[in-house]
C-alpha positions in Angstrom: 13.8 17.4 -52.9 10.9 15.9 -50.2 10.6 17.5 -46.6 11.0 14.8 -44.2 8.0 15.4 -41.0 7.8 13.7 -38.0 4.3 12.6 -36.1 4.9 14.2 -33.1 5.6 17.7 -34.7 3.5 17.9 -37.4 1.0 20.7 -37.3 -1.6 22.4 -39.8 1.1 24.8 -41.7 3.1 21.6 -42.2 0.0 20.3 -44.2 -0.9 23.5 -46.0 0.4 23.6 -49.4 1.2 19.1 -49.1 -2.1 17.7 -48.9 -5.7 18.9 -50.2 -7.5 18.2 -46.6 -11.2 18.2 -46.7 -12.8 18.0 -43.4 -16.3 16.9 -42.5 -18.9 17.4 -39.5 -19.1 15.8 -36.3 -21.8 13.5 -37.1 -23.1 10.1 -36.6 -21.4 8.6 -39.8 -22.5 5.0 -41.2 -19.4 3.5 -39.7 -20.4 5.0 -36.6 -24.0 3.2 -36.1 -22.9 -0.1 -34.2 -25.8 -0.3 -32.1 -26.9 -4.1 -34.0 -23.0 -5.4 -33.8 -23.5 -8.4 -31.3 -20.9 -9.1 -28.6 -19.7 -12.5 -27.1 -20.6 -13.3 -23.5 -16.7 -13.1 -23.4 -16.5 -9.7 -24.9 -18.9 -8.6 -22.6 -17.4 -9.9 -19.8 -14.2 -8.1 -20.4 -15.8 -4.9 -21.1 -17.8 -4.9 -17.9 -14.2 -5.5 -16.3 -12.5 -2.7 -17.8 -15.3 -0.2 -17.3 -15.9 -1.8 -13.3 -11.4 -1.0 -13.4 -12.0 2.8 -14.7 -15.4 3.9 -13.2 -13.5 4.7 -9.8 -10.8 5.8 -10.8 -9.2 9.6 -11.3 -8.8 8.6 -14.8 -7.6 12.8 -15.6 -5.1 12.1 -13.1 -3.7 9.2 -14.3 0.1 9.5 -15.8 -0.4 7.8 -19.8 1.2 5.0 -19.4 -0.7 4.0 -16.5 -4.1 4.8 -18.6 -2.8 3.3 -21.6 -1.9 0.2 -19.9 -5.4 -0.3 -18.0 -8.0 1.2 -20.5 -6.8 2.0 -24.1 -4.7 -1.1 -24.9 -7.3 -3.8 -23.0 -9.8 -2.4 -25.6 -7.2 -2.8 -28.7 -6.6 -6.3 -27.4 -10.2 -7.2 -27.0 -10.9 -6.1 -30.5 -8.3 -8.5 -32.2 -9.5 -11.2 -34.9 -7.4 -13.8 -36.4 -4.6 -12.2 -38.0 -5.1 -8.8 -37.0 -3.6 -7.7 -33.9 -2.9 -5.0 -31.3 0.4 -3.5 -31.8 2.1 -1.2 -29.1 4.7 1.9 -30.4 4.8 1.2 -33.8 7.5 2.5 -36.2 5.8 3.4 -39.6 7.9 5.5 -42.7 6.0 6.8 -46.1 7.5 8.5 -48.8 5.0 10.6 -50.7 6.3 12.6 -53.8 7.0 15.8 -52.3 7.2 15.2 -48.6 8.8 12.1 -46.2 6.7 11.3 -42.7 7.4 9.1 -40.1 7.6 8.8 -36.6 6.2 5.7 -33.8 2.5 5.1 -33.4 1.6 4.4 -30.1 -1.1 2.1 -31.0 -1.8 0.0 -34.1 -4.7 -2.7 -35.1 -2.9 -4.2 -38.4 -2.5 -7.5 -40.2 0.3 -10.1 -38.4 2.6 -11.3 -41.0 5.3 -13.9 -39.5 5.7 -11.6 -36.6 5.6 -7.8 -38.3 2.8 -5.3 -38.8 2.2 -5.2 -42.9 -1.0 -3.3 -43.0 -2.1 -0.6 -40.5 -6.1 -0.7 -40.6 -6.5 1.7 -37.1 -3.9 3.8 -36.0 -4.3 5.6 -32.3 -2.6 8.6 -30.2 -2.5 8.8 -27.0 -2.9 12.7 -26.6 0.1 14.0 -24.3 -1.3 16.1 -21.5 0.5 19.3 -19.8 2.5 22.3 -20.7 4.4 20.7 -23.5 1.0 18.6 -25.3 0.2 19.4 -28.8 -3.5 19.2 -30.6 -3.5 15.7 -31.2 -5.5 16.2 -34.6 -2.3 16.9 -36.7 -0.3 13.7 -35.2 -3.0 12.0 -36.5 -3.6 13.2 -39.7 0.3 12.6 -40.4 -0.2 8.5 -38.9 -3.0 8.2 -41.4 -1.3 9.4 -44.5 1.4 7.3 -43.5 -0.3 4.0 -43.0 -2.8 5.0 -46.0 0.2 4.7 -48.1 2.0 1.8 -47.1 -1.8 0.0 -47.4 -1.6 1.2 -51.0 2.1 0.2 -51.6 0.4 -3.2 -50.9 -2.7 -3.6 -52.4 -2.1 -0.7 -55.2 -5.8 0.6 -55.7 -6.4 4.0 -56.1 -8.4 5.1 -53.0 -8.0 4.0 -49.5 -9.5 3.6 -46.4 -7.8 4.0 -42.6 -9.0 4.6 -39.9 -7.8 6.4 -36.4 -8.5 7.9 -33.1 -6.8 9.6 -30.4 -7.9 9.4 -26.7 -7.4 12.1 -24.2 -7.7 10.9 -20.3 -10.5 7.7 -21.3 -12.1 9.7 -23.9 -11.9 8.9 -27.7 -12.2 10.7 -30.8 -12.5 8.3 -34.0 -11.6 9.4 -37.2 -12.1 8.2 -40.8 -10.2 9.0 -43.6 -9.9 8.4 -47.5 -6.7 9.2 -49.0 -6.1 10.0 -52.8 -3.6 10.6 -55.5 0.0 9.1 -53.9 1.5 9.9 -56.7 0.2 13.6 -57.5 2.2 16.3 -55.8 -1.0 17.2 -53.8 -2.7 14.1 -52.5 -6.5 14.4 -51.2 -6.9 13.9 -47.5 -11.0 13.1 -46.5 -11.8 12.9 -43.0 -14.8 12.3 -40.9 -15.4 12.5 -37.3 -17.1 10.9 -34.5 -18.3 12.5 -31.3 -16.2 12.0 -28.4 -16.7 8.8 -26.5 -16.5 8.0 -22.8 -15.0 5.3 -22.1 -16.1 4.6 -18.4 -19.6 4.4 -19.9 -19.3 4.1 -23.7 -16.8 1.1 -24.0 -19.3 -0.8 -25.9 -19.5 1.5 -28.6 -16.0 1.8 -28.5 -15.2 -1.5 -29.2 -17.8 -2.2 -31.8 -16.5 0.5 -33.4 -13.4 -1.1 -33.8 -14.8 -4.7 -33.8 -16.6 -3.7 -37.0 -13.8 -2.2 -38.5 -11.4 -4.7 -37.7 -14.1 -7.6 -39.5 -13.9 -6.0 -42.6 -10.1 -6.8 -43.0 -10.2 -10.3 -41.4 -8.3 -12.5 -43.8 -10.6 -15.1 -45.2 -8.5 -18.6 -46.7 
């Protein structure tokens, strides 16, 4: 018999005794150093007009949708390439051997097929703020097991790689993760962290974080 989880509720005891989770340092990771990634006169452009849109504005006091909608999405949006594209609340299921998670992203950069998300490369939370938010960590850990696995129901290999953030007021927290073993009773959970980025004076390292991520999956004919 599996235990079904949902995103927004899953916490660290839910993942004790499901998933071996091995945690890394805050560091400044391979996938982290972007500094050479060039950017379009276009893409620069847009990223001077969403950090000109933010840089004046209460951006702690902002409601989430209303932060979503002017600095968190524009980024996703900006990042896409060819067949992979921003996707807004996102439903996603996985059925590991012992345990069931699903539960709606509230953003996605995957692969477009005929008008549906098939593979979730970057998965992000929008951290809830207030008396009733949770550590958005857990949420995310649960979002990358999930897409980790429907990537591998796909492709089949062995090992894969998925990335994620959440973003709390118009900071982000990237993480990457390698997922093991979706058919042991125990998969292995591996995730690395970035150091929180600002995106009033950061959004270029932002996006070519996910600019370079996003490249590596661009369908090629």
């Amino acid at each position: 018999m599996t235990t079904k989880f949902t995103f927004s509720n899953f916490t660290l005891e839910n993942l004790t005794g499901i998933v071996n989770l091995q945690e890394g340092e805050i560091d400044d990771y391979e996938w982290t150093q972007v500094e050479n990634i060039p950017l379009t006169d276009r893409e620069q452009q847009r990223l001077q007009y969403i950090k000109s849109d933010l840089i004046n504005s209460d951006t702690h006091l902002m409601n989430e949708a209303t932060l979503w909608a002017r600095g968190i999405y524009p980024i996703l949006l900006l990042a896409e390439q060819r067949n992979i594209q921003a996707w807004s609340q996102v439903s996603l299921q996985a059925q590991y051997t012992r345990f069931e998670l699903e539960g709606i992203v509230d953003g996605v950069l995957g692969k477009n097929v005929a008008g549906r998300l098939e593979s979730p490369y970057v998965v992000v939370v929008e951290a809830k703020r207030g008396v009733e938010s949770q550590n958005p960590v857990f949420q995310l850990y649960a979002q990358l097991l999930a897409s980790a696995f429907l990537n591998w129901k796909k492709n089949g290999h062995y090992s894969q790689e998925i990335f994620g953030c959440y973003t709390i007021a118009d900071s982000w927290k990237f993480m990457r993760a390698q997922v093991e073993g979706f058919e042991a009773d125990t998969p292995l959970l591996q995730v690395e962290y970035s150091r929180e980025l600002g995106e009033k004076y950061e959004a270029e390292k932002i996006f070519k974080i996910l600019k370079n991520i996003v490249s590596k999956h661009v369908a090629t004919p």
